[in-house]
C-alpha positions as a LaTeX table, in Angstrom:
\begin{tabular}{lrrr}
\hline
Residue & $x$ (\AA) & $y$ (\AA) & $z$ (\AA) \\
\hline
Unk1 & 57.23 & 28.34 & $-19.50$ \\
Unk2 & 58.84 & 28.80 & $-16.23$ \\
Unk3 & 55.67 & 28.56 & $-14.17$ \\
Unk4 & 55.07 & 25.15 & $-16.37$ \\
Unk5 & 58.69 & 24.26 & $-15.40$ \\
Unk6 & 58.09 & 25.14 & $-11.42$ \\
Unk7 & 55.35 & 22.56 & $-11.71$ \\
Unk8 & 57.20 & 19.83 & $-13.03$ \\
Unk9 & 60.14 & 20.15 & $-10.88$ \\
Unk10 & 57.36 & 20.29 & $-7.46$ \\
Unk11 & 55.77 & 17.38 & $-9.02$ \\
Unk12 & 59.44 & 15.46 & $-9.29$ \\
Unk13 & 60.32 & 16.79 & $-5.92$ \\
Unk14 & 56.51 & 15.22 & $-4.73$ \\
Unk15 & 57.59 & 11.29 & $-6.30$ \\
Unk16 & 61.14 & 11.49 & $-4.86$ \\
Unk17 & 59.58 & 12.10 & $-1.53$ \\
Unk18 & 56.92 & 9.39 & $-1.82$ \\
Unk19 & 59.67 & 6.97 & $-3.27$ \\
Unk20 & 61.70 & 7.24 & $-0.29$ \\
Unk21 & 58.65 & 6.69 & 2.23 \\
Unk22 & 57.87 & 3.52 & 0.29 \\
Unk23 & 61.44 & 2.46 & 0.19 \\
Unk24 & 61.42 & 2.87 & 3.78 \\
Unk25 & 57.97 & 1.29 & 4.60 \\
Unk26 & 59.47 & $-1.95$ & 2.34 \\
Unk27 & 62.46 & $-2.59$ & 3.87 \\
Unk28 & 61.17 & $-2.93$ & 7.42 \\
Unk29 & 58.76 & $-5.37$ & 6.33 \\
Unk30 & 61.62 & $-7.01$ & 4.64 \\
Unk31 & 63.69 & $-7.04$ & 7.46 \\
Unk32 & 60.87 & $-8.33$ & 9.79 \\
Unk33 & 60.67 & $-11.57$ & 7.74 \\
Unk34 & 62.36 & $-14.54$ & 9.65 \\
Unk35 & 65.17 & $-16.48$ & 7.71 \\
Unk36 & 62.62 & $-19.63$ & 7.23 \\
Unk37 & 59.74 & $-17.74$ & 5.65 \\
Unk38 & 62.87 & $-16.22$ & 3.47 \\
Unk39 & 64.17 & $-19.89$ & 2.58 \\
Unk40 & 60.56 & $-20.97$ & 1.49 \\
Unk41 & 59.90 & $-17.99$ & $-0.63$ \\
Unk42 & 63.62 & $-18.16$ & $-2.45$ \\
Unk43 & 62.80 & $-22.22$ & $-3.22$ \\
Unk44 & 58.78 & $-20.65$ & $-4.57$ \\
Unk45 & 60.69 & $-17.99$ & $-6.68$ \\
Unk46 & 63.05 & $-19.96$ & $-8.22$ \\
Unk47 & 60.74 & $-22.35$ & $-9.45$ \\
Unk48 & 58.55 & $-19.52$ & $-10.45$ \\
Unk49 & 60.88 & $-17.70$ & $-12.56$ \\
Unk50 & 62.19 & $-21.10$ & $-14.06$ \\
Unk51 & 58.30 & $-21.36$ & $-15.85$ \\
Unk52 & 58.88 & $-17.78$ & $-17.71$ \\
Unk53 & 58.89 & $-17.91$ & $-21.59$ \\
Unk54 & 61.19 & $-15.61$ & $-21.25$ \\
Unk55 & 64.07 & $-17.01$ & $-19.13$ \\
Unk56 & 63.16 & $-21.09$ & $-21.11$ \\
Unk57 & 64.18 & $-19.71$ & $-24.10$ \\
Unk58 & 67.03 & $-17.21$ & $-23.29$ \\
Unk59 & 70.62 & $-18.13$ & $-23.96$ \\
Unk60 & 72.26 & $-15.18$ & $-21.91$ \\
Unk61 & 70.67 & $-14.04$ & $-18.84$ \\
Unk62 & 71.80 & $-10.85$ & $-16.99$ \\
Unk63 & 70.78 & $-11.53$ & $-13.07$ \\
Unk64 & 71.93 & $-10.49$ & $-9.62$ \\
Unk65 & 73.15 & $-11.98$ & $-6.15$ \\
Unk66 & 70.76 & $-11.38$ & $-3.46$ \\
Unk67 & 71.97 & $-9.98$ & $-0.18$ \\
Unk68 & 70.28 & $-9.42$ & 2.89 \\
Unk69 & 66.52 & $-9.64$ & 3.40 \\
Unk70 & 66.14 & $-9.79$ & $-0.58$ \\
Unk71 & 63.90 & $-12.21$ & $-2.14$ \\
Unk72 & 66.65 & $-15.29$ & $-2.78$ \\
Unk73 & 68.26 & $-15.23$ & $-6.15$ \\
Unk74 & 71.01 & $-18.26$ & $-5.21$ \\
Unk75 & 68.67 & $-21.36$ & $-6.13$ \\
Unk76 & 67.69 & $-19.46$ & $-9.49$ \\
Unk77 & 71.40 & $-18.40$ & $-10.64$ \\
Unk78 & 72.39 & $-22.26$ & $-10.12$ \\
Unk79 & 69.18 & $-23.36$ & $-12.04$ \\
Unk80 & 69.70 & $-21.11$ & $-14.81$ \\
Unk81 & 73.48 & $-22.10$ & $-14.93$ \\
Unk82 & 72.34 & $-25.96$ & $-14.55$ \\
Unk83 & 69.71 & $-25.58$ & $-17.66$ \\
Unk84 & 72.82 & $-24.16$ & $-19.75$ \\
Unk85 & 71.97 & $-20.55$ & $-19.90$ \\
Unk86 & 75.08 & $-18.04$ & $-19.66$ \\
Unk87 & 74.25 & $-15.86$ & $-16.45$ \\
Unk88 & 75.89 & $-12.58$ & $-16.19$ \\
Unk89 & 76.42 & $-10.73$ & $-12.40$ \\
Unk90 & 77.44 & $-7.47$ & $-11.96$ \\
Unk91 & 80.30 & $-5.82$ & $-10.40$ \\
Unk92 & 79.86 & $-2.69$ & $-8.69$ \\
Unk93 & 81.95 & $-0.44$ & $-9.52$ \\
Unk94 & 83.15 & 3.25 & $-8.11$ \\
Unk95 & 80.73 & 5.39 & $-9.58$ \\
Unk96 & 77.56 & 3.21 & $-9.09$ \\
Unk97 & 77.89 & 1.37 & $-12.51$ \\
Unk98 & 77.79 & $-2.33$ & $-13.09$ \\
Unk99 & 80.21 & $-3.90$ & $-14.81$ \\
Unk100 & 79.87 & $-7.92$ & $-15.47$ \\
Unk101 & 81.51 & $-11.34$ & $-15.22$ \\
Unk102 & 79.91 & $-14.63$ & $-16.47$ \\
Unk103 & 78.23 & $-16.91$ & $-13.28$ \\
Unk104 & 81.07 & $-20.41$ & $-12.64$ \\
Unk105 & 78.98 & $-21.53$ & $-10.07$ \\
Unk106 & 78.77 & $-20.84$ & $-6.13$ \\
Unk107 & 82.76 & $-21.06$ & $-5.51$ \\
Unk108 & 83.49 & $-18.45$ & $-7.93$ \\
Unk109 & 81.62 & $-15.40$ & $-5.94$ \\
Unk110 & 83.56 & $-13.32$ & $-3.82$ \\
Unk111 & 82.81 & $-11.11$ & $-0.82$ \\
Unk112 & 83.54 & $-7.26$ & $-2.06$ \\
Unk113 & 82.92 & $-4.35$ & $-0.06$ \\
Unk114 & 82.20 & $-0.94$ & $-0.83$ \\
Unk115 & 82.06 & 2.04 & 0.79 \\
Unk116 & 79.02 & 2.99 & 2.14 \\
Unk117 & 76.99 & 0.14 & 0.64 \\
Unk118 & 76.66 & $-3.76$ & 2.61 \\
Unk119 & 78.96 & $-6.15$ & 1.62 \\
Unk120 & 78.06 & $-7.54$ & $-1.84$ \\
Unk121 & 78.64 & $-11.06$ & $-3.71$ \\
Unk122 & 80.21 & $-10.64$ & $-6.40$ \\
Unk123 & 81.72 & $-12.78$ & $-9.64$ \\
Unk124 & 85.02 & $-13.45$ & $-9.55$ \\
Unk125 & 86.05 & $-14.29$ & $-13.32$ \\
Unk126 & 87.15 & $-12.06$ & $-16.11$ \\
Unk127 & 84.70 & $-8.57$ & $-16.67$ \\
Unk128 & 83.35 & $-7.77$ & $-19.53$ \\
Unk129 & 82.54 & $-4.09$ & $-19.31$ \\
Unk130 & 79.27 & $-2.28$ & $-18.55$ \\
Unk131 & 78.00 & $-3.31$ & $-22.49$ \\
Unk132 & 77.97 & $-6.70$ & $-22.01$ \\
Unk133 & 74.56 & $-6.72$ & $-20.35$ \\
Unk134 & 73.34 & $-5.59$ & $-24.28$ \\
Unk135 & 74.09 & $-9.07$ & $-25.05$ \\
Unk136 & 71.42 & $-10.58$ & $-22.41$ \\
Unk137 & 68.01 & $-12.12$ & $-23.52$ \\
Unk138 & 66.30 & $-11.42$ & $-20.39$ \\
Unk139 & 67.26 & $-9.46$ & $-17.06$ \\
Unk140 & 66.45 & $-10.22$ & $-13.97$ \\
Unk141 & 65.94 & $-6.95$ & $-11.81$ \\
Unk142 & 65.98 & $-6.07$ & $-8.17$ \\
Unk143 & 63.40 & $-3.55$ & $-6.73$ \\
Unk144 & 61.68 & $-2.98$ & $-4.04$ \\
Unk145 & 57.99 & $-2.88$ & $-5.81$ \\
Unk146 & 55.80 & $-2.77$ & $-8.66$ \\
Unk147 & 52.51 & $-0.81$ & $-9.96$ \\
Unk148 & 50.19 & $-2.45$ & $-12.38$ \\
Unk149 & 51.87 & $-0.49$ & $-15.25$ \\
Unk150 & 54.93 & $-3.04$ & $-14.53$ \\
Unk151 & 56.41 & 0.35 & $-12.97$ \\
Unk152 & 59.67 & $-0.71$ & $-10.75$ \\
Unk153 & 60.39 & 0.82 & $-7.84$ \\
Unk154 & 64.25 & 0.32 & $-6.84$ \\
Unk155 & 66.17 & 1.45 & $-4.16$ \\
Unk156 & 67.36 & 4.50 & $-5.15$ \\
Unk157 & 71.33 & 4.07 & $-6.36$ \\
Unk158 & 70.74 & 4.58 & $-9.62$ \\
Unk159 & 73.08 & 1.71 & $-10.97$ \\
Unk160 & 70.00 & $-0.09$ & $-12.71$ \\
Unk161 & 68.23 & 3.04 & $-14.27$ \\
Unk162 & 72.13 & 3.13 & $-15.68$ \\
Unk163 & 72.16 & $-0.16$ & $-16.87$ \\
Unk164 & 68.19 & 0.47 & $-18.47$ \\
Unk165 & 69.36 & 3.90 & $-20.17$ \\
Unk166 & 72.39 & 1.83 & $-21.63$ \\
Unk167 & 70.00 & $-0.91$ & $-22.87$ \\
Unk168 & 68.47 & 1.73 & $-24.72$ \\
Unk169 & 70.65 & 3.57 & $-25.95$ \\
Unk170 & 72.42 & 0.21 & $-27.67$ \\
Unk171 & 68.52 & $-0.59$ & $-28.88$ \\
Unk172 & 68.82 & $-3.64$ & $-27.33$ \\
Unk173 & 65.22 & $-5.03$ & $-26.44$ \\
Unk174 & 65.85 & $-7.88$ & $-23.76$ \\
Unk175 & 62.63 & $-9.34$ & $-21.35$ \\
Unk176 & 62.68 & $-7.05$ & $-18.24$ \\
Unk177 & 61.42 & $-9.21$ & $-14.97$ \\
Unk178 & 61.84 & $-8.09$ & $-11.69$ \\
Unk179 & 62.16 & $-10.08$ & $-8.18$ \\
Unk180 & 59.85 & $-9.30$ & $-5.66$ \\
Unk181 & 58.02 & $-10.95$ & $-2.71$ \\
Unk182 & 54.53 & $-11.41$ & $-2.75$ \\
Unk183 & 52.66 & $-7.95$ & $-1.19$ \\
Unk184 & 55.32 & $-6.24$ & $-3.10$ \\
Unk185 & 53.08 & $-5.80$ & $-6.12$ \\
Unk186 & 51.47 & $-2.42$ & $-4.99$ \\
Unk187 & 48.13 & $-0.27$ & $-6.27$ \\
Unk188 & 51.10 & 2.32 & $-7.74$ \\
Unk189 & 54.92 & 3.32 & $-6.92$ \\
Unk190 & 55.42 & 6.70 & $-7.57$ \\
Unk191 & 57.40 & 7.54 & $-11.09$ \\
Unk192 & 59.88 & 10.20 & $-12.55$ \\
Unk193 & 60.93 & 10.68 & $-16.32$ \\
Unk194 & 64.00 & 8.72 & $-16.08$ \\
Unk195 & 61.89 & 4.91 & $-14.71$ \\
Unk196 & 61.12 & 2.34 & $-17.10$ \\
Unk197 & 58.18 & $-0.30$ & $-16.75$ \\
Unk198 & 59.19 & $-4.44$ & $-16.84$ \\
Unk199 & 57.45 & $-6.64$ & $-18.52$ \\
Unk200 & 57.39 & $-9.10$ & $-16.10$ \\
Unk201 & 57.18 & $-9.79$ & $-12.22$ \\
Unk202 & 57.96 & $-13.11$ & $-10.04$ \\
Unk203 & 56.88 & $-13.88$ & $-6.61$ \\
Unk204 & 56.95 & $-16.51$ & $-4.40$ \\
Unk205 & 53.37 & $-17.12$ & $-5.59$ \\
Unk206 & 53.14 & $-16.54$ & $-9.56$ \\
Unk207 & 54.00 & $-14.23$ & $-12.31$ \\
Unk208 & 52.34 & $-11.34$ & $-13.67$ \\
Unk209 & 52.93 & $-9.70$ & $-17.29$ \\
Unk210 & 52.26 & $-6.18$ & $-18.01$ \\
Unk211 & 51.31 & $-4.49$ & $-21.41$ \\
Unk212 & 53.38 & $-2.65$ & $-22.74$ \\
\hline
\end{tabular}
């Protein structure tokens, strides 16, 4: 049992090592993307994500605020807020876990910074608590990449895997789509026990389902 347990824990060890190469490799080829090329693929994704089943016919949708050289989430927030939906943001808080506040439109975000950690948008109205994202139809992840097994590959706080493990814990069964630019749909990210698979990715260029 121990030898069996030596070989798990190398094998864990292996993925956390080839999760942070990846990261790395990711973000420089997001940060090597000029702001136009950004613009054009934030208008694509929007309209993109817009065509999903699964965001038409949702009533609450849990999303984010994209910062830096993200794919562009500010076009889709004010469509989904435009087309009625209730769009939840997260807070940030201390110990890595989101809370939430309900999207008012572009004047209600407020800068908020945090230690060690770029300066984030956040909501500025009333939170609800880390449960409220149980109440969402569909979230919207961030991530870095995806495997054909709808395997996301974040970036490593741990703040979503919280919010995933909280999901199931309430058995609450929302649509799962992540974010991504177009080459960020990969051959295969590398996994651990903890990751969960999406349902769903958006690029610039189309969506993609995976079975679950």
């Amino acid at each position: 049992m121990r030898h069996l347990t030596r070989i798990f824990d190398s094998a864990v060890t292996e993925n956390q090592h080839a999760k942070t190469a990846l990261r790395r490799h990711l973000l420089a080829a997001r940060r090597a993307l000029d702001p136009g090329a950004r613009r054009t693929a934030a208008a694509a994704l929007a309209a993109r994500a817009l065509g999903l089943p699964e965001l038409a016919g949702a009533r609450t949708v849990a999303a984010y605020v994209s910062v830096g050289s993200e794919p562009g989430t500010r076009e889709l927030l004010d469509a989904l807020r435009a087309a009625g939906k209730r769009v939840l943001l997260p807070v940030l808080l201390a110990d890595n876990d989101l809370d939430w506040a309900v999207y008012g439109g572009p004047g209600t975000l407020a800068e908020a910074a945090h230690t060690g950690k770029m300066t984030l948008l956040e909501p500025a109205g009333p939170r609800l608590g880390p449960q409220a994202v149980t109440t969402a139809d569909a979230v919207l992840l961030p991530g870095l990449a995806v495997d054909g097994r709808g395997m996301r590959l974040g970036r490593g706080g741990g703040s979503y895997d919280r919010v995933l493990e909280r999901l199931e814990r309430a058995d609450a069964h929302p649509a799962l789509v992540v974010l991504l630019y177009d080459d960020e749909v990969v051959a295969r990210v590398p996994e651990e026990p903890h990751d969960h698979p999406v349902q769903a990715v958006a690029t610039p260029s189309g969506v993609r389902r995976f079975s679950s």
